[in-house]
C-alpha positions in Angstrom: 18.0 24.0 -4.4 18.2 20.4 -5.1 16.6 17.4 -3.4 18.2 16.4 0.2 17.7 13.2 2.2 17.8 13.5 5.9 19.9 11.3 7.8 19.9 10.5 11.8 21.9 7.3 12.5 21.3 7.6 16.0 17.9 7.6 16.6 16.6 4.2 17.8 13.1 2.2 17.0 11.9 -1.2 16.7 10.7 -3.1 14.2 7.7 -1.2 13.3 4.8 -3.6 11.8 6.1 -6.7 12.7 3.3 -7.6 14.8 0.8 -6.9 12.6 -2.2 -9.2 12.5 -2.1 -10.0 8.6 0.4 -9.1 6.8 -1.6 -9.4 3.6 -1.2 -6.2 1.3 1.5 -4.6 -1.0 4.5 -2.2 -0.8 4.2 1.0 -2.5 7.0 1.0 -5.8 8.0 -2.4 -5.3 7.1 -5.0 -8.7 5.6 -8.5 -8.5 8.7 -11.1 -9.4 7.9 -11.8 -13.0 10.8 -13.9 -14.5 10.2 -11.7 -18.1 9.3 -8.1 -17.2 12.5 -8.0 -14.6 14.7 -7.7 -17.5 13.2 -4.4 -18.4 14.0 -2.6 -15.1 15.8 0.7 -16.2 17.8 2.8 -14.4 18.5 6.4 -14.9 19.8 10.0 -13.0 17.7 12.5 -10.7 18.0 15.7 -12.0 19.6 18.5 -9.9 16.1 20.3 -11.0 14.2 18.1 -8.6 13.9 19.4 -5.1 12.0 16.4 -3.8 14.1 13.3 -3.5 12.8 10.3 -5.3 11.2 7.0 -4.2 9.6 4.1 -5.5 5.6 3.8 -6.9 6.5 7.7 -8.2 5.4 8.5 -11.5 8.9 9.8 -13.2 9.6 11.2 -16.5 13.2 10.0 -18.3 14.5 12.4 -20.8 17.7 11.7 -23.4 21.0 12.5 -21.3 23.2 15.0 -22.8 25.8 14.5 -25.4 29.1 14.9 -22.9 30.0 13.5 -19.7 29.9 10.2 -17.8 25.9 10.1 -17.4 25.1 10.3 -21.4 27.7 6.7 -21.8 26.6 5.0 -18.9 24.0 6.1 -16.0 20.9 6.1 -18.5 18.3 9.5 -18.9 17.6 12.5 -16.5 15.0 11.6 -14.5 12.3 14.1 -13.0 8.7 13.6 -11.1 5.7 13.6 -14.4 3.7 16.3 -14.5 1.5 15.2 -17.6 0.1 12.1 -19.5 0.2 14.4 -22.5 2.7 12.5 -24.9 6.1 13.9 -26.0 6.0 17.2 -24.0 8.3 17.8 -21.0 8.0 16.0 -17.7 5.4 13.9 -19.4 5.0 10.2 -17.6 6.8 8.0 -19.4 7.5 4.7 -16.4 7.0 4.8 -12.8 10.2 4.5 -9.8 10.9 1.5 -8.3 12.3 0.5 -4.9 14.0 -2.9 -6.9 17.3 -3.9 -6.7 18.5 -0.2 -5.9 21.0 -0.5 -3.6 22.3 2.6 -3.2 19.0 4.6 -2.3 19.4 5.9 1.5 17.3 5.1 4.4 17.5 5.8 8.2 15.8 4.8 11.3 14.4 8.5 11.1 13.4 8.2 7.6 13.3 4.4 7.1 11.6 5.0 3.5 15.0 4.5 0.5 15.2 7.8 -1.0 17.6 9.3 -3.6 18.7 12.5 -3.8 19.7 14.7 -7.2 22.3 13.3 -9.3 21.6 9.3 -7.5 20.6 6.2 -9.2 16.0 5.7 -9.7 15.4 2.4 -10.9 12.1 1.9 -12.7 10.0 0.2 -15.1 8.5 2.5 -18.3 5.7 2.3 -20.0 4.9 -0.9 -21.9 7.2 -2.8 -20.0 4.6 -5.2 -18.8 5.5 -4.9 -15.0 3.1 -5.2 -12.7 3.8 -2.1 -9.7 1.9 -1.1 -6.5 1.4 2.3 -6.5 -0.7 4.5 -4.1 -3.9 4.9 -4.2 -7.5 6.0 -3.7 -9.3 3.7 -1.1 -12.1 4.8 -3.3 -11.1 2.9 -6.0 -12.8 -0.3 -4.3 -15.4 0.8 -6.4 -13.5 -1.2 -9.4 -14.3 -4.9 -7.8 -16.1 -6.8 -10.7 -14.9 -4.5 -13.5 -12.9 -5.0 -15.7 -9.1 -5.0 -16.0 -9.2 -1.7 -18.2 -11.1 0.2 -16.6 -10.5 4.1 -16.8 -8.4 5.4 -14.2 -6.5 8.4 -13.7 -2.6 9.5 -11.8 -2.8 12.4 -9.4 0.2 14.1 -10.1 0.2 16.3 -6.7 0.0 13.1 -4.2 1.2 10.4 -6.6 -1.3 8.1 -6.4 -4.0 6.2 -8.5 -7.6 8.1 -8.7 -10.6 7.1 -10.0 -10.9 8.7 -13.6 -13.9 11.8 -13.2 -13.2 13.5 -16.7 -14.1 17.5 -15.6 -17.0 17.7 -13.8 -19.6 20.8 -13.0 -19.7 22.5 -10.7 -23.4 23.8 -9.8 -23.0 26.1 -7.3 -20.9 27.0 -4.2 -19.8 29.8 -1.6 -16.9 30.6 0.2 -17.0 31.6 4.2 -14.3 34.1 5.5 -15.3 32.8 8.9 -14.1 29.0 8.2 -12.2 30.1 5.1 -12.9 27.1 3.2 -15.1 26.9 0.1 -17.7 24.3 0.0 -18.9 23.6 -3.7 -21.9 21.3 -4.9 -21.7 19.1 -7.8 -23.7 18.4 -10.7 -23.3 15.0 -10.3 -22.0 12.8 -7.5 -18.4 12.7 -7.0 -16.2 9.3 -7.0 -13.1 10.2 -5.1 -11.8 10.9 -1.7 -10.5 13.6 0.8 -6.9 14.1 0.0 -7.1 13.6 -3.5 -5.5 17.1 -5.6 -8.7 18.7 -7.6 -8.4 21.6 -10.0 -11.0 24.2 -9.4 -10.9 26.3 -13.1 -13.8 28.5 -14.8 -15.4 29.9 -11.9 -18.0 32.1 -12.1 -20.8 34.3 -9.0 -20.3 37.3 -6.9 -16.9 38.6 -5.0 -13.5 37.6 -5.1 -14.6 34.1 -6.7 -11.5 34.4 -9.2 -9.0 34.1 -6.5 -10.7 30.7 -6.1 -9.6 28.9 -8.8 -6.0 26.6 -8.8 -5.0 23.5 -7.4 -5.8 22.5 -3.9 -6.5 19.5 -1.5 -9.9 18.3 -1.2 -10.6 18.4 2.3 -13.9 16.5 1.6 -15.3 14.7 -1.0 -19.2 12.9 -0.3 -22.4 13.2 -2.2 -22.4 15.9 -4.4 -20.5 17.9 -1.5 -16.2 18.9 -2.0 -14.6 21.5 0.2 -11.2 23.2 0.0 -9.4 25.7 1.3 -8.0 28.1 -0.8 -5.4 29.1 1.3 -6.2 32.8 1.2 -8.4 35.2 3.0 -11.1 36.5 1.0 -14.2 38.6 1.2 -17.6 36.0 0.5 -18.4 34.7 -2.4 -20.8 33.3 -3.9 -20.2 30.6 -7.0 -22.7 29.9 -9.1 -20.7 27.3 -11.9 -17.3 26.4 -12.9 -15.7 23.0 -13.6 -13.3 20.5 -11.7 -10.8 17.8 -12.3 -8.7 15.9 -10.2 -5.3 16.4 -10.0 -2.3 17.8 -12.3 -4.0 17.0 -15.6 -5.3 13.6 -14.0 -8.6 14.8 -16.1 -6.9 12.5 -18.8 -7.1 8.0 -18.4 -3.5 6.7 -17.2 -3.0 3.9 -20.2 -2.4 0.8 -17.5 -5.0 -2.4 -16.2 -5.9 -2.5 -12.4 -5.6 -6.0 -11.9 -5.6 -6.1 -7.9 -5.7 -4.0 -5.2 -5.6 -3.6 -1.2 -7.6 -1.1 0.7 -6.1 0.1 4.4 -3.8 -2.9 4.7 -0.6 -1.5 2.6 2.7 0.2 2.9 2.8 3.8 1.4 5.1 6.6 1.6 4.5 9.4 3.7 6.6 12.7 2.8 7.4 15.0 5.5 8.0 18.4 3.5 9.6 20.2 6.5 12.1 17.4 7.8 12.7 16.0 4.4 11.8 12.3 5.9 9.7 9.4 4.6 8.1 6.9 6.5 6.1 4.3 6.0 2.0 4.6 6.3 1.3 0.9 7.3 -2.8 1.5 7.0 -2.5 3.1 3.4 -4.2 1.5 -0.1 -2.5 0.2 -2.6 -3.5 -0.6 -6.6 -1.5 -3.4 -8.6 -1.1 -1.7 -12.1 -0.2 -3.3 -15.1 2.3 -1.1 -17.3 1.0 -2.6 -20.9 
């Protein structure tokens, strides 16, 4: 299966957002207009393995075309969503996707987010480039007013955003209810992220099915020392008495880039609607300026 973009060109709507009260904030995947780093926007292919279409402020990966055909003389690498910051190995992050100057990405007044689908054209920035992108992010990365520029932060592969870099944290204890089914785990320290954000539950140890418990999953709350989840499954109780957690798909590790701005609940972000295949835009989301240095 390969990535599909839905299209309704009948469907009416107005303007959305143009009545907004301030219309101070930034636009997911979209760079700042700097006369130098514009020359280093890239372009390259979606690869038929990709069964998500691709839009701007998405971390990407670019690999070296192949050796035969029309893409390897002139379309630039295969392109496919990151799933590591560890260097050199597959789908590691190597740029990020940006809405700029691609014309050919495909919108709708159903899904008014440009999106290209496998074997289209994603336009972005890599690594070193010294762009300047708004990307997603966590509002809780507020926190960073006053720091500095290089402050440790991390990429949450699962929701493609910007998250406040944890390391692995301990877990002290925790239980899961087969009345609610969600497990509620307290921390060894308190936590500095959000509801929403992807953790990674690994290690666990206690009484009952506690094994089944471990993965990747959604935080569906995240305040004190407190994080709940649902794992998804129905389970016997358990009780958890350690174990460690990280955010995201390897977001344990510091994304290499400067936070030099950012806008909390007055920003445009994707939203990605798995079932129709649409993208819209979240007009209350949180955006972080990154600097790709």
């Amino acid at each position: 299966m390969t990535a599909q973009i839905p299209f309704s060109p009948y469907t009416s709507t107005n303007a959305a957002g143009s009545f907004n009260v301030s219309s101070s904030g930034f636009i997911q995947g979209m760079a700042m207009p700097d006369p130098a780093s514009r020359f280093y926007l890239s372009g390259g292919v979606l690869a038929s393995t990709e069964t998500k279409p691709m839009w701007g402020g998405v971390g990407i990966s670019e690999a070296v075309p192949g050796v035969t055909g029309q893409q390897s003389r002139t379309l630039g690498g295969n392109i496919t969503r990151a799933t590591t910051l560890t260097a050199a190995s597959a789908n590691c992050l190597t740029g990020f996707a940006v809405f700029d100057q691609n014309h050919a990405a495909v919108n709708s007044p159903s899904s008014p987010v440009p999106q290209v689908a496998s074997g289209g054209l994603v336009n972005f920035y890599r690594l070193g480039s010294k762009a300047r992108i708004a990307v997603a992010c966590d509002p809780a990365l507020a926190s960073l007013a006053g720091s500095v520029i290089n402050t440790q932060v991390s990429w949450d592969f699962v929701n493609q955003l910007l998250v406040p870099y944890i390391g692995t944290l301990t877990i002290a204890s925790g239980t899961y209810s087969n009345t609610t089914g969600l497990v509620t785990l307290t921390m060894s320290a308190p936590v500095t992220f959000s509801a929403g954000d992807a953790i990674i539950v690994s290690g666990l140890t206690g009484t009952g099915a506690y094994a089944s418990l471990n993965g990747t999953f959604t935080a569906l709350s995240a305040a004190g020392t407190t994080v709940t989840y649902n794992p998804g499954a129905s389970l016997g109780a358990s009780t958890i008495t350690g174990g460690s957690l990280a955010l995201g798909s390897g977001a344990s590790s510091a994304l290499s880039v400067e936070v030099i701005d950012f806008n909390i609940g007055n920003s445009m972000t994707v939203s990605y609607n798995s079932v129709t295949g649409a993208a819209t835009w979240n007009r209350s989301g949180s955006c972080a300026l990154i600097y790709l240095n």
